[in-house]
N, C-alpha and C positions, 0 to 999 in steps of 0.2 A: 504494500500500500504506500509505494514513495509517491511523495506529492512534489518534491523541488529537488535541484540537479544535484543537489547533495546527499542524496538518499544513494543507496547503495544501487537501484537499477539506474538510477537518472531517468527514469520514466517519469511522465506525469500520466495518472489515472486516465485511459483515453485514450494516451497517446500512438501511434501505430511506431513512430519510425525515432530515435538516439533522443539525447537528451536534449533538453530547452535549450533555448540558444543563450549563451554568457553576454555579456556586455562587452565592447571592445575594447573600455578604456577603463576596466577593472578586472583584475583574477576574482571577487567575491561574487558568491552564485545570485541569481537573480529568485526570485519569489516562484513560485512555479503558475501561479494564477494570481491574476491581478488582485485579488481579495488576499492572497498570504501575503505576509510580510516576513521579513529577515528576522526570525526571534534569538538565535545565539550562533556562531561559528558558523556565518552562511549557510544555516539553518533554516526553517518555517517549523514552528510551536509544533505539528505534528511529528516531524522530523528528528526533534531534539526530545520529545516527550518519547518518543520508542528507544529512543538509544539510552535515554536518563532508564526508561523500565527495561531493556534488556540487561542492562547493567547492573540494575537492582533485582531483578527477581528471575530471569531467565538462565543467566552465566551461570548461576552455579545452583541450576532447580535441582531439586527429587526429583520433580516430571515437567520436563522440558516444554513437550507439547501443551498442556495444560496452562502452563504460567504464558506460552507464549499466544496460547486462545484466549488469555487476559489480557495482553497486551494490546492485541489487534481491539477486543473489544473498549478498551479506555484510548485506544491511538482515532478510534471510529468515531469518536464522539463531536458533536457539529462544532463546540469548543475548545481545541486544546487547549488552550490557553490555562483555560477553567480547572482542567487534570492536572497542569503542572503548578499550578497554585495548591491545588488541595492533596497532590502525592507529597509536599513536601512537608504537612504537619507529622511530627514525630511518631506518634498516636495508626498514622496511615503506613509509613513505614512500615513501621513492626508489625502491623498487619499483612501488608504484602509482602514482606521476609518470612516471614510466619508461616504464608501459604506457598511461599516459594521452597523453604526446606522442610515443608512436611511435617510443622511443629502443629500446625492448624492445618485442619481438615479442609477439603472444599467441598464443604456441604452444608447445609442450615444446623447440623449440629454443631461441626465445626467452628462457623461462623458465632452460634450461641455462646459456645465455647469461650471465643476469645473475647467476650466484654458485650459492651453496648455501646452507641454511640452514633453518633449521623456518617462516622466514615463506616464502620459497618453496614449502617442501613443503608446509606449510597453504595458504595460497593455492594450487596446484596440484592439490593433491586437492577441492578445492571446487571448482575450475572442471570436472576430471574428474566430477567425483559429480552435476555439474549440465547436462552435455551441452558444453559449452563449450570443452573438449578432450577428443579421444579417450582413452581410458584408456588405459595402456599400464604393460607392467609396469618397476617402479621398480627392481625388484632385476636385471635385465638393462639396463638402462638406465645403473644404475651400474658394471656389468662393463664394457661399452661405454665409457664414460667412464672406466674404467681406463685398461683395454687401451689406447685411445688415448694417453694418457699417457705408458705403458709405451714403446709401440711407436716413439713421438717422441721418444724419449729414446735408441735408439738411433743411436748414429753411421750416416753413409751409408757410411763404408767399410766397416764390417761387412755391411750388407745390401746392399754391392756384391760382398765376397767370398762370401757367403752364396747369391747369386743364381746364380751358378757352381757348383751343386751338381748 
């Protein structure tokens, strides 16, 4: 999914025949469509966000293909911009390190697993919206994760005299 001459095909999405043409009175690559801009290292934001996450969670996965079915899906999104702002709270990190070595599952238990939080639930619903976990509904899910709560917090002698009913 290269978008500007600095991506590794130098393709632009479309394109049939070599890379975008450069500028004659600069070596720095040009935007690959008039709507991307230069975001880092003759770069465009989608560019530099797949290389920031192959580097972060792909190089050195438990399951290569999987982290890298992450990547295309956060690289797909109508603003990178948006991904490289929010891959870099700390919190996001350690979550896609997490699921990049296998420390965290990729799966709604997994995901339960490692906390709560809106990078969860955005991460989460993006993997849902994109076939990558089954949907499931969120607001029984956190009933669920009550209850349990709840229900743990009862003493055993109570639900040893309570069984006695």
């Amino acid at each position: 999914m290269a978008c500007c001459p600095a991506a590794p095909t130098g393709k632009i999405p479309g394109q049939s025949a070599g890379p975008a043409p450069r500028s004659p009175t600069t070596t720095d690559a040009k935007p690959a469509t008039p709507k991307a801009q230069i975001y880092r290292h003759a770069q465009c934001a989608r560019c530099a966000l797949r290389k920031d996450l192959a580097a972060l969670i792909v190089d050195s996965a438990a399951d290569p293909l999987a982290m890298g079915t992450i990547v295309d899906i956060l690289c797909g999104a109508d603003r990178p911009e948006s991904i490289l702002t929010w891959k870099r709270h700390p919190k996001v990190q350690a979550l896609l390190t997490g699921l990049s070595s296998g420390d965290v599952e990729l799966s709604h238990e997994g995901l339960d697993k490692a906390g709560h939080g809106q990078h969860i639930s955005h991460l989460r619903s993006l993997l849902e919206h994109h076939g990558v976990l089954v949907p499931r509904d969120a607001h029984l899910a956190l009933l669920e994760t009550w209850l349990a709560f709840k229900l743990d917090a009862i003493p055993v002698s109570v639900v040893r005299a309570l069984s006695g009913w």
